[in-house]
DRENDRENZA-335728 format. One line per 10 residues: number of its first residue (from 1); their letters; for each residue x, y, z of N, C-alpha, C. Coordinates in pm, whole numbers, plus 50000, padded with zeros to 5 digits. Each point is the difference from the previous one (the first is absolute). Layout:
BEGIN
NUM	A	X/Y/Z/X/Y/Z/X/Y/Z | ...;
END
This chain:
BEGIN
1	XXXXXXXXXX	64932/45829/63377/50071/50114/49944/50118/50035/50088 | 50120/50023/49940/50120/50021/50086/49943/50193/50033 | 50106/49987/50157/49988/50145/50012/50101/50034/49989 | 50087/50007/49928/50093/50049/49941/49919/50066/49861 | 49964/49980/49974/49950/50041/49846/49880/50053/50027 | 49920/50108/50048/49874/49999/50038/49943/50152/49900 | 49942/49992/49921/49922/50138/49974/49878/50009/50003 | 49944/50156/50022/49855/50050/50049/49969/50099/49879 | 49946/49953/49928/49860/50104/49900/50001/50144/50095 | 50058/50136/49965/49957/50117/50067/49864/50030/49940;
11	XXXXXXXXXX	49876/50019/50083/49860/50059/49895/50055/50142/49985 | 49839/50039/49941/49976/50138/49948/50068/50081/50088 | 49947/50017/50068/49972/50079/50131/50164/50002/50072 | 50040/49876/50012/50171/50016/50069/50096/50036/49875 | 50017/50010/49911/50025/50080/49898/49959/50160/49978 | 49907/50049/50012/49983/50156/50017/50036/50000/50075 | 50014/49941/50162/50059/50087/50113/50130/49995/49982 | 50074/49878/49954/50156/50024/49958/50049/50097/49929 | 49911/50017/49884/50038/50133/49923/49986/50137/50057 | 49867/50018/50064/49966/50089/50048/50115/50040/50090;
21	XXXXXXXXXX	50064/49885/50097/50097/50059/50109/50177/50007/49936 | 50008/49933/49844/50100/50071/49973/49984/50112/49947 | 49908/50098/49949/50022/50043/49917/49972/50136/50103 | 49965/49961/50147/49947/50097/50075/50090/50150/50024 | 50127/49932/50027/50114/50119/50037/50042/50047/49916 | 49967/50004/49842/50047/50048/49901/49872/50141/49950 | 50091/50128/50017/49932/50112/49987/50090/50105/49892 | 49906/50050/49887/50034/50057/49852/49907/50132/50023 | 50067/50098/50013/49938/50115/49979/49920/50043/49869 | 49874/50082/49938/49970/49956/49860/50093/50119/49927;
31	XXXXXXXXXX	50081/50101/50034/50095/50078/49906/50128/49915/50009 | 50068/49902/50097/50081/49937/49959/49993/49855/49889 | 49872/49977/50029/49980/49866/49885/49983/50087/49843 | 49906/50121/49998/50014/50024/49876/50122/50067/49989 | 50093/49992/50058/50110/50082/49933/50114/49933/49980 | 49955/49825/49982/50124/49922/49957/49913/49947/49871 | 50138/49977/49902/49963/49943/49879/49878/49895/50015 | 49927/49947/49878/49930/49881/50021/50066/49879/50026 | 50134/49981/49949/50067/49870/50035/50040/49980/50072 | 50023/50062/50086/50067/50029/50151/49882/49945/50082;
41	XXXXXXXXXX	49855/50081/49983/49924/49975/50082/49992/49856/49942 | 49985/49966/49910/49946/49807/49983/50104/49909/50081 | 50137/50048/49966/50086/49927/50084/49961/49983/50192 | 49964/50135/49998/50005/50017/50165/49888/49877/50058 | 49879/50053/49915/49902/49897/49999/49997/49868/50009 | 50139/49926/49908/50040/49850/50032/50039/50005/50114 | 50085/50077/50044/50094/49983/50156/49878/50009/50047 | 49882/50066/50055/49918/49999/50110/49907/49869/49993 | 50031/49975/49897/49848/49810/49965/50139/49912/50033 | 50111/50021/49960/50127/49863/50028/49969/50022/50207;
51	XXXXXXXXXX	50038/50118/50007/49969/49998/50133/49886/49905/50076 | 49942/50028/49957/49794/49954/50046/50068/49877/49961 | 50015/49934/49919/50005/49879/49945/50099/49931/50091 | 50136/50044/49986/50041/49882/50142/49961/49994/50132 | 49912/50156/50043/49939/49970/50116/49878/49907/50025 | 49989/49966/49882/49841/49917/49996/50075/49854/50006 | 50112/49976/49921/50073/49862/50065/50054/49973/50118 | 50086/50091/50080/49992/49978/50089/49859/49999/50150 | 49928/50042/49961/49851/50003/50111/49969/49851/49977 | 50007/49939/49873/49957/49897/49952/50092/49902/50061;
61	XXXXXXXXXX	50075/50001/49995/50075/49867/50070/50061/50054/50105 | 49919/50108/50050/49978/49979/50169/49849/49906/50039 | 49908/50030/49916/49890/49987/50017/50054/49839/49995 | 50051/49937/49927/49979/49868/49967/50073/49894/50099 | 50038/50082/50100/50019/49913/50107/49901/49944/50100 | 49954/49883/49970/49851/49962/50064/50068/49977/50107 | 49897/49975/50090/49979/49947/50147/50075/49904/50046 | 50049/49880/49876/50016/49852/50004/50161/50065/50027 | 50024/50060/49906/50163/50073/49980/50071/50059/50141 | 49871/50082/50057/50031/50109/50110/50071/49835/50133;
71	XXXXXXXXXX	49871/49924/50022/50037/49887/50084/50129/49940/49931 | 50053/49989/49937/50085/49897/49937/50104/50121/50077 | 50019/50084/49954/50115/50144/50040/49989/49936/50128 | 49921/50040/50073/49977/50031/50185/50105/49868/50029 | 49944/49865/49920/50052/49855/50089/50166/50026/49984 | 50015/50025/49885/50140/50002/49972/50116/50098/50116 | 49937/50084/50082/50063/50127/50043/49975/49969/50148 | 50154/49984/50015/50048/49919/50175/49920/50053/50087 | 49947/49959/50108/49920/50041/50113/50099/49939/50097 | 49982/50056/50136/50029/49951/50108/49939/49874/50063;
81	XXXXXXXXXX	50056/49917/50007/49923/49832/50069/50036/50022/50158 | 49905/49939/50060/50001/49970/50153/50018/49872/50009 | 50107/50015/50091/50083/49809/50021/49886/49929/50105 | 50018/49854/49887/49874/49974/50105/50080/49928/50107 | 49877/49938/50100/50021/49979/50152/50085/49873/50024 | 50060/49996/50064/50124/49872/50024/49862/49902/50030 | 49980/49883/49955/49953/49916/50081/50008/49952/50129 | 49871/49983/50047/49997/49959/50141/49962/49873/50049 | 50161/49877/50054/49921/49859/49970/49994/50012/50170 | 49923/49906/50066/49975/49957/50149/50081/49930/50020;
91	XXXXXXXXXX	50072/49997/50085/50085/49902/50096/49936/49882/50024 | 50063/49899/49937/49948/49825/50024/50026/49941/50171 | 49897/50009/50039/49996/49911/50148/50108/49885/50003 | 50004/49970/50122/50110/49889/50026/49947/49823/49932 | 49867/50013/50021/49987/49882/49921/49958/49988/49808 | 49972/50150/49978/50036/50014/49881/50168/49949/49920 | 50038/50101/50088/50209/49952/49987/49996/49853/50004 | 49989/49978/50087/50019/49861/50053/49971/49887/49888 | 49851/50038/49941/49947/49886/49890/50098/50052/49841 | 50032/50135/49986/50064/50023/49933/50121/49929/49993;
101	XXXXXXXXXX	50085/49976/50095/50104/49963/49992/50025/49823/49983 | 49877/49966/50046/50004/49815/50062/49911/49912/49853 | 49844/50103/49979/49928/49916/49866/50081/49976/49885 | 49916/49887/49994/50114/49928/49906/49964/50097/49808 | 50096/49988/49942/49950/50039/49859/50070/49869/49937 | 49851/49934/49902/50065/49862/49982/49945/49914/50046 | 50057/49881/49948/49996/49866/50101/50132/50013/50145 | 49934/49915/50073/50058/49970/50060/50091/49884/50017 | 50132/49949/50009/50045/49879/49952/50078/49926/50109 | 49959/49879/50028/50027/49947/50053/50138/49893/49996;
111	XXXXXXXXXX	50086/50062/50044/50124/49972/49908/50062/49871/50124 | 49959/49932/50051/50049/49937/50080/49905/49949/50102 | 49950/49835/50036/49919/49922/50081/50079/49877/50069 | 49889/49942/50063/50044/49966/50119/49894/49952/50133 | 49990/49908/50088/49968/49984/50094/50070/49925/50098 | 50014/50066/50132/50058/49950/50129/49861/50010/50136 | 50016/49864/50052/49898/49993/50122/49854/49966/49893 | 49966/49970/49914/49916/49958/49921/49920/50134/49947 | 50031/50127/50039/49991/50123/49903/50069/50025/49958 | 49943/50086/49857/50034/50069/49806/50075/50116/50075;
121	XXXXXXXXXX	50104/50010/49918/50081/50142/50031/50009/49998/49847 | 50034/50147/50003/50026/50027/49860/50060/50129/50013 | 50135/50053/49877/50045/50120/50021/49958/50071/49878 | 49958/50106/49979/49938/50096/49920/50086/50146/49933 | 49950/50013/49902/50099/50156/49950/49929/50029/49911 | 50008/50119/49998/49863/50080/49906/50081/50142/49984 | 49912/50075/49866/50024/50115/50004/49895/50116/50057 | 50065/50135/50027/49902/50098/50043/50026/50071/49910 | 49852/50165/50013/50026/50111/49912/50148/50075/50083 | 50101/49971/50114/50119/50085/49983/50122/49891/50005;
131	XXXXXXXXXX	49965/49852/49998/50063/49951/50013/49995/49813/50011 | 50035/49944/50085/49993/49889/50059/49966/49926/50092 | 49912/49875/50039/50029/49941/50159/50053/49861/50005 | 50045/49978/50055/49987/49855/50042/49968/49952/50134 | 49985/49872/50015/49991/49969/50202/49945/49858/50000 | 49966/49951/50045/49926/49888/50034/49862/49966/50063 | 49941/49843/49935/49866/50007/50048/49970/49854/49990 | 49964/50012/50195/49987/49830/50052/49829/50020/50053 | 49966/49881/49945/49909/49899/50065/49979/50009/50126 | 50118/50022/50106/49975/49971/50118/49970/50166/50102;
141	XXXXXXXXXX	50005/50091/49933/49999/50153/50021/49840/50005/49972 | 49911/50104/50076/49867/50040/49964/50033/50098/49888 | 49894/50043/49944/49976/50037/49853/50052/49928/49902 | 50006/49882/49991/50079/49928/49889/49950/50014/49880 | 50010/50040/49860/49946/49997/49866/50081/49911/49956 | 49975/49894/49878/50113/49948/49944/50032/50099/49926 | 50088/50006/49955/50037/50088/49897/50045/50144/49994 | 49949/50052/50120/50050/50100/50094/49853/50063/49948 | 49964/50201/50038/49914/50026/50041/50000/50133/49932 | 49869/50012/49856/50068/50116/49893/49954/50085/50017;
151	XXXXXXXXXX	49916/50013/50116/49904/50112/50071/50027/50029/50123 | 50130/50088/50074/49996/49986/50127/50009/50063/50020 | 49950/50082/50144/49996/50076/50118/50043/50003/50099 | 49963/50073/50107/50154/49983/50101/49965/49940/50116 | 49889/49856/49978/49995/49911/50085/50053/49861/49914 | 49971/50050/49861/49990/49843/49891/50146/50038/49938 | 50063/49985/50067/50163/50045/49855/49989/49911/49897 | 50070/50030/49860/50042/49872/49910/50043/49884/50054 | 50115/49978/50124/50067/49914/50013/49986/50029/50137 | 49972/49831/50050/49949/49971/50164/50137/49971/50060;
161	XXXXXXXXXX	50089/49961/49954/50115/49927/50078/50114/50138/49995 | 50000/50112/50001/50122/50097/49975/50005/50033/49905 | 50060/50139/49891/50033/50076/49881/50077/50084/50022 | 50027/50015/49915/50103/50129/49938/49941/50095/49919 | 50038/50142/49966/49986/50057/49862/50092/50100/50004 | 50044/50009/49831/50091/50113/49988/49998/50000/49855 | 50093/50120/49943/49992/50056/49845/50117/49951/49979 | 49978/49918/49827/50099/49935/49976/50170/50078/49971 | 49964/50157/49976/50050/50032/49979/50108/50068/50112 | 49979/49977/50117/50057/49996/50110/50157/49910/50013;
171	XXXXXXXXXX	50079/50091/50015/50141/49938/50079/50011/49851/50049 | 50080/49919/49986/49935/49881/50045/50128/49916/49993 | 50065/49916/50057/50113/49871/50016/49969/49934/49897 | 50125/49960/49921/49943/49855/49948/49923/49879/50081 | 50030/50039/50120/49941/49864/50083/49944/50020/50144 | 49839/49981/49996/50030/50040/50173/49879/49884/50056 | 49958/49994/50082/49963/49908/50068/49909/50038/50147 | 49890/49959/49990/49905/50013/50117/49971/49870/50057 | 49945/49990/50126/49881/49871/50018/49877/50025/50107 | 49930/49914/49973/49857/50009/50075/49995/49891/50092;
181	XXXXXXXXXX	49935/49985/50090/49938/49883/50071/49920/49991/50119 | 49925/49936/50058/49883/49993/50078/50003/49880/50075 | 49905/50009/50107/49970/49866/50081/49989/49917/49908 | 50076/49861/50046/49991/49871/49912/50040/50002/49854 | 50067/50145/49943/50009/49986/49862/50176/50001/49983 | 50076/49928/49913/50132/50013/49948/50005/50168/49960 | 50124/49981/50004/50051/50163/49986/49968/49957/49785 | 50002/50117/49995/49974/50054/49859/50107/50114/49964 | 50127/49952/49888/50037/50080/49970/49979/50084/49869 | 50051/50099/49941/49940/50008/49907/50069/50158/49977;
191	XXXXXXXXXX	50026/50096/49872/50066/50069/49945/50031/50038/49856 | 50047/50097/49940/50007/50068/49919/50112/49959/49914 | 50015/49961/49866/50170/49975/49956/50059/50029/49863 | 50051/50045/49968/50101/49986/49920/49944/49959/49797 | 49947/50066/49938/50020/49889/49908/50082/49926/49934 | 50103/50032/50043/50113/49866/49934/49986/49899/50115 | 49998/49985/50100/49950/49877/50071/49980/49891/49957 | 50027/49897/50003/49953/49863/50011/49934/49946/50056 | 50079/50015/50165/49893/49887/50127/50072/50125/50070 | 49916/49985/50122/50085/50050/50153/49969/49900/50098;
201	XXXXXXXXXX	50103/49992/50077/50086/49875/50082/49963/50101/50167 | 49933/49958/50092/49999/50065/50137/50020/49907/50086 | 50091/50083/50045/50116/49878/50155/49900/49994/50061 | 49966/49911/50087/49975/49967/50143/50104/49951/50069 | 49962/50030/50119/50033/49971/50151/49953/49956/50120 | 49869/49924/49920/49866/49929/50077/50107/49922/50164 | 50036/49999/50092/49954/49885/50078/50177/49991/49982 | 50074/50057/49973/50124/49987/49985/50057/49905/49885 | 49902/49960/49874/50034/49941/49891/49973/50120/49912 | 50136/49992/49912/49980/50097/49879/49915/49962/49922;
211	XXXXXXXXXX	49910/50024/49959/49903/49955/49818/50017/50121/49893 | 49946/49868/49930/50014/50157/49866/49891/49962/49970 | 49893/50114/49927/49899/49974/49937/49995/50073/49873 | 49985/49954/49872/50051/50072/49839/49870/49994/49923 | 49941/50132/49971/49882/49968/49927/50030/50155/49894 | 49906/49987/49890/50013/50062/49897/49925/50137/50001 | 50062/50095/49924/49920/50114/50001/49866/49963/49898 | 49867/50124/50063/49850/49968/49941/50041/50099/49955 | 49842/50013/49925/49938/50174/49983/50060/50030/49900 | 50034/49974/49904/50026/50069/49822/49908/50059/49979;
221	XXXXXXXXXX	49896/49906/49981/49833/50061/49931/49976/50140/50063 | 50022/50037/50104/49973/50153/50046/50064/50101/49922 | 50112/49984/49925/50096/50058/49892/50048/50138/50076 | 50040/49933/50152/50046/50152/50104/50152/49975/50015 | 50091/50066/50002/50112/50051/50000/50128/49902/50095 | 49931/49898/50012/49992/49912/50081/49976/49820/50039 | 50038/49936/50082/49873/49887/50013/50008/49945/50136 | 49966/49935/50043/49955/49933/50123/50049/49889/50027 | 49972/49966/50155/50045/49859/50013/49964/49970/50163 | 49965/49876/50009/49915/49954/50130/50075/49915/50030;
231	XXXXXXXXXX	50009/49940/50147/50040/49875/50063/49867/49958/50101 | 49971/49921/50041/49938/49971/50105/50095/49909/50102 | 50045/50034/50109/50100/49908/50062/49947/49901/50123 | 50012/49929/49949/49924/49838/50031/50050/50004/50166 | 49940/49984/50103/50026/49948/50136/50054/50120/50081 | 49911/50110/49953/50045/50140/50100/49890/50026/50060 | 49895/49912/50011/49844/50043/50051/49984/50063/50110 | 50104/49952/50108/50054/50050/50136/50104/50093/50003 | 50008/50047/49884/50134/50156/50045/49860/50113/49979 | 50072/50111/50026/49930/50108/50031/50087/50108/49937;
241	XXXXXXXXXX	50070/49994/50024/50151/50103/49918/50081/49958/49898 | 49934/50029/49887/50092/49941/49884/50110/50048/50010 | 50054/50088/50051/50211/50015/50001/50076/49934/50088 | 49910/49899/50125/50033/49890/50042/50064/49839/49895 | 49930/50019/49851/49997/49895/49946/50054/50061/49851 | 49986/50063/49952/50060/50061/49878/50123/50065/49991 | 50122/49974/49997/50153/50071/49949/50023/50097/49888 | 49934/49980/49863/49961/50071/49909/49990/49925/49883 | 49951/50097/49900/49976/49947/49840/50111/50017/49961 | 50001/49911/49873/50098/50034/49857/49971/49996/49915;
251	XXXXXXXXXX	49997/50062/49880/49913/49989/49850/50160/49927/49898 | 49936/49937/49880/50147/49942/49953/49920/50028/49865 | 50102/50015/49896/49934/50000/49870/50013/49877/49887 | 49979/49953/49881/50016/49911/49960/50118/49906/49983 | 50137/50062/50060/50140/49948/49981/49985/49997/50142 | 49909/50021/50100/50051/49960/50149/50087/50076/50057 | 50014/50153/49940/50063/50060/50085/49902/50090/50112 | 50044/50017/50147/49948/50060/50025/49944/50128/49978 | 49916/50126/49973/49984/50100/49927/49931/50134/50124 | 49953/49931/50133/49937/50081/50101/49982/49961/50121;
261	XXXXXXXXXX	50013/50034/50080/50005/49955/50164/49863/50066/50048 | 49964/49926/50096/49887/50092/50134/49989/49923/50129 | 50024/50082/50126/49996/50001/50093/49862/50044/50074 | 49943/49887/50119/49941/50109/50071/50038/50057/50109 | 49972/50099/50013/50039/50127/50078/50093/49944/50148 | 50122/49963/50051/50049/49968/50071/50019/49881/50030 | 49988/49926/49857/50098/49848/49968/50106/49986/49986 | 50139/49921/50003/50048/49998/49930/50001/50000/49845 | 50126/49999/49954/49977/49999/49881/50080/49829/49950 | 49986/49916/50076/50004/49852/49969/49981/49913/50114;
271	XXXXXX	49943/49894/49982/49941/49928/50097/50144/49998/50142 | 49939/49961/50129/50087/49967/50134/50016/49896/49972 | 50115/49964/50064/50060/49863/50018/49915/49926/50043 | 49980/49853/50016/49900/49930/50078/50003/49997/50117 | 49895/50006/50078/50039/49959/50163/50098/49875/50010 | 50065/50011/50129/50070/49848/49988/49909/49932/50099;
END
């Protein structure tokens, strides 16, 4: 039943008291009633029952506002709300952060292999929940996983040989360039580039012979803002300071023009003359 539309049966009993209480304040002296015509008095008589009578409709659809009605009123009629409490999250520990920033979300991909000295190297890139890593992972390093390591802690990292991480959405060169290396291992270069790229071309200055070494950008499949690119440089097992042996990168795009430079930090910016 809609409550919009609601009526209540008045009984016996709420009916005499309606009448009874209109008709209460109405007082006729008996020499003034007999001393008006009879038609007068019949008329007067309707006015005092019309009276009674709309007071009995209105009691009535007061009455007929049930309970269900009264709640329906109340919900409708603004109250004051109390703001609730700001949430309260805990501060993530350092190795909370830490796994936050490094676990992988994903596979992990191994975008580049390899062995020197009769151990697997392999270079790796994966995504995280704020971002990215990449780094490397040899055979010849303790904790070795193939494949790198999708559960790690801050003795077991993903990647045994060195990493990186950062948000792709971070400021960034078309072209930049890091390297790694260890007892008995070739320097490892390796960096961030460009997607119009083609290859990138990195001078050496090994031993006072210029080389070039030209390999292609990886890492599409990650679909990051971006792609990659590795060298491993053959016969540096005995340097220790890759800016001894590296002059810088160049990225070139499919017409071979050059498109980005990188230096490390207090190279020139093109190979030295040869010793004589």
């Amino acid at each position: 039943m809609s409550d919009r539309n609601v009526h209540t049966r008045l009984t016996e009993e709420q009916t005499r008291q309606a009448l009874h209480q209109a008709v209460e304040g109405v007082h006729l002296s008996p020499g003034s009633w007999e001393a008006v015509p009879r038609r007068q008095r019949r008329q007067r008589r309707r006015r005092v029952l019309a009276v009674a009578a709309n007071l009995a409709i209105v009691l009535a659809m007061a009455a007929a506002v049930t309970p269900a009605v009264r709640e329906r009123l109340a919900a409708d009629r603004p109250t004051a709300t109390t703001p609730a409490a700001p949430p309260t999250t805990k501060p993530l520990s350092r190795q909370e952060r830490w796994r936050q920033t490094v676990t992988p979300v994903g596979p992990m991909r191994v975008l580049a292999s390899g062995s020197f000295n009769g151990k697997q190297w392999q270079f790796i890139a994966y995504r995280t929940s704020s971002g990215f890593c990449q780094g490397w992972n040899y055979a010849g390093n303790p904790g070795y996983r193939p494949g790198g390591n999708p559960n790690p802690d801050l003795l077991m990292p993903p990647l045994n040989g060195g990493m990186g991480c950062g948000e792709p959405s971070w400021p960034r060169s078309a072209l930049s360039i890091g390297t790694s290396t260890g007892v008995g291992q070739p320097i490892l270069a390796s960096g961030t580039v460009n997607k119009n790229a083609a290859q990138v071309r990195i001078f050496l200055h090994h031993r006072g012979s210029p080389t070039v070494v030209t390999v292609r950008p990886i890492g599409q499949e990650l679909d990051l803002p971006f792609n990659f690119y590795v060298a491993v440089l053959a016969g540096t097992d005995s340097v220790i300071d890759a800016k001894t042996v590296i002059s810088k990168a160049v990225a070139y795009d499919r017409a071979g023009r050059p498109i980005a430079q990188a230096d490390l930090k207090g190279q020139p910016s093109v190979p030295p003359a040869p010793r004589p």
